[in-house]
PAZAPA-4460 file (N, C-alpha, C; in steps of 0.05 Angstrom, whole numbers, plus 32768, in hexadecimal, padded with zeros to 4 digits):
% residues 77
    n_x    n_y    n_z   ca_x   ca_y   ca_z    c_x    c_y    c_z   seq   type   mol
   8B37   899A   8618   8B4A   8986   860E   8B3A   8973   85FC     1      X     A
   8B46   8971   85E1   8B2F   895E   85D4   8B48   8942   85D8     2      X     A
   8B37   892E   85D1   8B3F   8910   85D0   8B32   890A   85BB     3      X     A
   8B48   88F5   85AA   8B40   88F2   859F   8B37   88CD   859F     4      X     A
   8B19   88C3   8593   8B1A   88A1   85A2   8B2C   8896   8586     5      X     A
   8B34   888D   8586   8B40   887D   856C   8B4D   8862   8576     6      X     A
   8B35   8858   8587   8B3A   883A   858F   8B20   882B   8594     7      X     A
   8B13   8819   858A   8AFF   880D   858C   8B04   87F1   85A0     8      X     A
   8AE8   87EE   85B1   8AEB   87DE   85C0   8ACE   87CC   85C4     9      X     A
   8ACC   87AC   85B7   8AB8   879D   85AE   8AB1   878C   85C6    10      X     A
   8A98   8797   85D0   8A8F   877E   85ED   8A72   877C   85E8    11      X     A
   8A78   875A   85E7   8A69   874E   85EA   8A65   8749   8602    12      X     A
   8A43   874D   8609   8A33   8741   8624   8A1A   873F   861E    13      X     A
   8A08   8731   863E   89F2   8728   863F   89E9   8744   8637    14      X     A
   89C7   873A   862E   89BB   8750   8629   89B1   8760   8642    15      X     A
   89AB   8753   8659   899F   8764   866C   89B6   876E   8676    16      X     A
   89CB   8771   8670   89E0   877D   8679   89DD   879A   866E    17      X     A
   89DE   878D   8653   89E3   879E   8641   89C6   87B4   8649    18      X     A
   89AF   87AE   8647   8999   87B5   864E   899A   87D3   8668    19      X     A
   89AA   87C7   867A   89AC   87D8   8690   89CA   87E1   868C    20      X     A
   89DF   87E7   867E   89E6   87F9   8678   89E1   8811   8666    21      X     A
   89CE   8800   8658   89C4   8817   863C   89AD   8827   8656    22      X     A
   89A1   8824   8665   898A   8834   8676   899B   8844   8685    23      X     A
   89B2   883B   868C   89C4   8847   869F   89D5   8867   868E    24      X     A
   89D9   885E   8678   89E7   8870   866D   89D0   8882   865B    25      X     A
   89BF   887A   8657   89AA   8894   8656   89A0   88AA   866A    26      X     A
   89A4   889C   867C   89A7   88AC   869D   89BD   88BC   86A4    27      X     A
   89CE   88B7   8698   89E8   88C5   86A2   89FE   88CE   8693    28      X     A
   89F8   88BF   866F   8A13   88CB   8661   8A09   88CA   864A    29      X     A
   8A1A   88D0   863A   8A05   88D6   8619   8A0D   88B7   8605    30      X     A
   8A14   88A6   860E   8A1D   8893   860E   8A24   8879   8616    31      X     A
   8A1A   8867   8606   8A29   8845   861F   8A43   8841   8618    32      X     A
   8A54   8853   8606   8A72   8858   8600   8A7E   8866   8612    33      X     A
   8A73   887C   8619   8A73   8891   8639   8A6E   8883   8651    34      X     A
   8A5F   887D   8650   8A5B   8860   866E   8A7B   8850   866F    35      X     A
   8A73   883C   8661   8A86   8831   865D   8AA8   8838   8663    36      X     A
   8AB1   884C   8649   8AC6   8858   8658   8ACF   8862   8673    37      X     A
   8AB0   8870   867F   8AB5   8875   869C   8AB4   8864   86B3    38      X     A
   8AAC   884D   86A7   8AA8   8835   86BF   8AC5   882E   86B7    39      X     A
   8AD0   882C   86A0   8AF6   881D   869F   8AFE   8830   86AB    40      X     A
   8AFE   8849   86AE   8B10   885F   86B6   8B12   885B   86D4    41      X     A
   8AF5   8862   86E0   8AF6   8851   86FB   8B09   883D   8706    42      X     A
   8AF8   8823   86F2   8B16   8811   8701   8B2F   8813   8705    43      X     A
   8B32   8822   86EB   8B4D   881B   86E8   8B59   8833   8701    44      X     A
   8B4F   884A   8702   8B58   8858   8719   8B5D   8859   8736    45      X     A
   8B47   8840   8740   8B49   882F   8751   8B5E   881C   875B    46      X     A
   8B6B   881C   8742   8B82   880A   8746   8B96   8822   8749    47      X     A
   8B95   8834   8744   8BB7   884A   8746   8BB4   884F   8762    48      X     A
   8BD8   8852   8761   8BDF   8857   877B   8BDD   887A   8784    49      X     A
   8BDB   888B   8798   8BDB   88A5   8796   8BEE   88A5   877E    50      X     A
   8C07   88A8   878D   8C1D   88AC   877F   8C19   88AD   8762    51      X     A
   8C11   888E   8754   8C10   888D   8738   8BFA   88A7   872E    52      X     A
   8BE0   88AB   873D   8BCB   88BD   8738   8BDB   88D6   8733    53      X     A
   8BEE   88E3   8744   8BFF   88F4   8747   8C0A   88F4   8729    54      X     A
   8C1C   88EA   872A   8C2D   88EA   8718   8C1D   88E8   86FA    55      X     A
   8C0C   88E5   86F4   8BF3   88E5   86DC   8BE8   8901   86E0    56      X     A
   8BDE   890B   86F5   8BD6   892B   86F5   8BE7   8937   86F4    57      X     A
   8C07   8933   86F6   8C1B   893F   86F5   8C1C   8945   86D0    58      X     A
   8C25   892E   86C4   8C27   892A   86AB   8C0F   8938   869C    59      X     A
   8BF5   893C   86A2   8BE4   8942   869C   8BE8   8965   869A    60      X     A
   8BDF   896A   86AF   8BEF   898B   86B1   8C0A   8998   86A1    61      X     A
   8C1C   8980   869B   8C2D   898D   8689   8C27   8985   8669    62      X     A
   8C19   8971   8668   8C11   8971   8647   8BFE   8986   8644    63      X     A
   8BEA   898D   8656   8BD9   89A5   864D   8BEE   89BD   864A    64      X     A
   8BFB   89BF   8651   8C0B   89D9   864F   8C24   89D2   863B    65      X     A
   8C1F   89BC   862B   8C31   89C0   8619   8C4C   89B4   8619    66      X     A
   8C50   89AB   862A   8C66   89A0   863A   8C72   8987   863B    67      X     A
   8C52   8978   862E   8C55   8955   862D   8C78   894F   8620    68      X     A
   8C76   8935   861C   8C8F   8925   860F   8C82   8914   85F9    69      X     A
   8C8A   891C   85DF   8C74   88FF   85CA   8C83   88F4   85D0    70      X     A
   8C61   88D5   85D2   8C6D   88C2   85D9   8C74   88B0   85C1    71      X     A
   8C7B   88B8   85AD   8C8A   88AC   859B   8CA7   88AC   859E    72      X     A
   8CB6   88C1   85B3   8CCC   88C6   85B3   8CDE   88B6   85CC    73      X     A
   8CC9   88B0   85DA   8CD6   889C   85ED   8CD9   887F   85E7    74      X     A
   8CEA   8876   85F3   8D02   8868   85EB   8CF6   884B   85FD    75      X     A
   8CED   8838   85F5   8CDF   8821   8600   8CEB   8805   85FE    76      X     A
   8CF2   87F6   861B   8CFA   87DD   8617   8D16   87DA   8620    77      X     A
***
């Protein structure tokens, strides 16, 4: 499945922060953009309920197969 990034995201921090994520993500990802995304992904998954997890691997399984709904076509508000 490709993704595509077409959203930029500007953080500012301390440098020894910065310092030990840049060491961290040489260790483990080909990137402190790859870090990063996987440390938000984390949280934010942390917060779903089964259920909601469910219902995302649900949706997931049917957009790979073609199945999705664009979401241009739903109807918001």
């Amino acid at each position: 499945m490709s993704v595509t990034m077409d959203k930029e995201l500007l953080i500012r921090m301390p440098t020894p922060l910065y310092n030990q994520a840049k060491k961290l993500s040489k260790k483990r990802y080909k990137s402190i953009s790859a870090f990063v995304r996987d440390v938000i992904m984390e949280h934010v998954e942390d917060y779903l309920t089964e259920d909601e997890r469910k219902k995302i691997a649900d949706g997931e399984k049917e957009y790979l197969k073609g199945k999705g709904i664009s979401w241009r076509t739903i109807k918001r508000g």
